[in-house]
N, C-alpha and C positions, 0 to 999 in steps of 0.2 A: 441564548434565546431558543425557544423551543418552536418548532414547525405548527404547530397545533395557535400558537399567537398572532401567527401570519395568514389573514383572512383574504377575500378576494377586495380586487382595489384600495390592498395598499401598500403604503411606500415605506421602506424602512432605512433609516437613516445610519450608518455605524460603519465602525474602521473596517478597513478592505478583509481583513482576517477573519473578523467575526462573521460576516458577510458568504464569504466565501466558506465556513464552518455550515454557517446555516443552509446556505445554498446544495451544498454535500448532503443535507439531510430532508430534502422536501424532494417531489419527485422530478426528473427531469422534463426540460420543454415546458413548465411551467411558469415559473420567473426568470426573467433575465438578471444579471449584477452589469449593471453600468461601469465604463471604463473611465468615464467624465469627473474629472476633479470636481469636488463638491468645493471645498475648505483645504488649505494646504498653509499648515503651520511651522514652525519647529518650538521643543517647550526646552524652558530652563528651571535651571532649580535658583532660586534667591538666598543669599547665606548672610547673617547680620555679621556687623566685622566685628573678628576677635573670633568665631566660630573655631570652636577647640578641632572638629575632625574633620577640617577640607581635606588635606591630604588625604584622608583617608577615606573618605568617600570620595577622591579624585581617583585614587586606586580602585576601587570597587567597582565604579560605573565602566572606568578603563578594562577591569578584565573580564567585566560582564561583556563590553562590547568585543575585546578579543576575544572571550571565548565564543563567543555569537550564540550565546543560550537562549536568544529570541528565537533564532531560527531552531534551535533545537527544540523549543517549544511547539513553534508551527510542526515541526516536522513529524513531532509526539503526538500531536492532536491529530494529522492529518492521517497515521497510520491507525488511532483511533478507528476514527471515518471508516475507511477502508475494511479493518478487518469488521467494522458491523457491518454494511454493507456483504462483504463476502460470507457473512453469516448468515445474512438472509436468505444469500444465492445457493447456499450449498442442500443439499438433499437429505433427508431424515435419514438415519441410520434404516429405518423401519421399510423405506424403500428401494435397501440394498440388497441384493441375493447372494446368496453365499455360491463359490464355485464348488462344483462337484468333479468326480472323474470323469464324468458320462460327458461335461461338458470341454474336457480337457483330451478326451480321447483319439478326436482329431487331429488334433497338434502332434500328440505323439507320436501317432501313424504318420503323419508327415517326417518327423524329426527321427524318427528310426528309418524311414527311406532312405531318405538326408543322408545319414552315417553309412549305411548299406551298400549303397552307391560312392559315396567317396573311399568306401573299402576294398568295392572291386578295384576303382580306377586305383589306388595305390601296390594293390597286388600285381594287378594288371602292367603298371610302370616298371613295379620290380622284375616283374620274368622277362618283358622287352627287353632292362638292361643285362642280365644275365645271362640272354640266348642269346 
């Protein structure tokens, strides 16, 4: 469902996933998603007897559910979300600056002190222990 279908005053009815997909994509503090049970089912599949592949759709749904590729579905979509999101957030290449020397030059001066000083004090160690 697209954000653009969702008008003001109204109510959109659907599974907690889809929901919460769309909710990821409108702005926030806008809509709430309700925690309130609307409907709570469970569904079955009906098979006529003599059905050539129960086993085999008994295995299927089985290692659908071990392998829990539901959740790896949400998990897919929801890293979707995310990285649009962080696409939006992120800054034009156009208003990055490139570093220079001039702006690195202070650091240095600092980090050749740095060395400068831990070179007396280790010269400095050495003649202590040797007098």
């Amino acid at each position: 469902m697209e954000p653009a279908v969702v008008a003001e005053n109204t109510t959109v009815v659907n599974a907690d996933f889809s929901l919460e997909m769309l909710l990821a994509k409108l702005p926030p503090d806008l809509y709430v998603l309700s925690e309130d049970v609307l409907i709570s089912f469970k569904f079955g599949i009906a098979l006529r007897k003599g059905f050539c592949c129960t086993k085999k759709l008994n295995t299927v749904f089985s290692r659908i559910t071990a392998a829990v590729l539901f959740q790896e579905y949400q998990r897919d979509e929801w890293l979707k979300v995310h990285l649009a999101i962080i696409k939006q957030l992120t800054p034009q290449t156009s208003d990055v600056q490139k570093l220079n020397v001039n702006d690195l030059s202070s650091t240095f001066a600092i980090l050749m002190t740095g060395n400068l000083i831990s070179l007396l004090a280790f010269i400095g160690d050495k003649l202590y222990i040797f007098m």
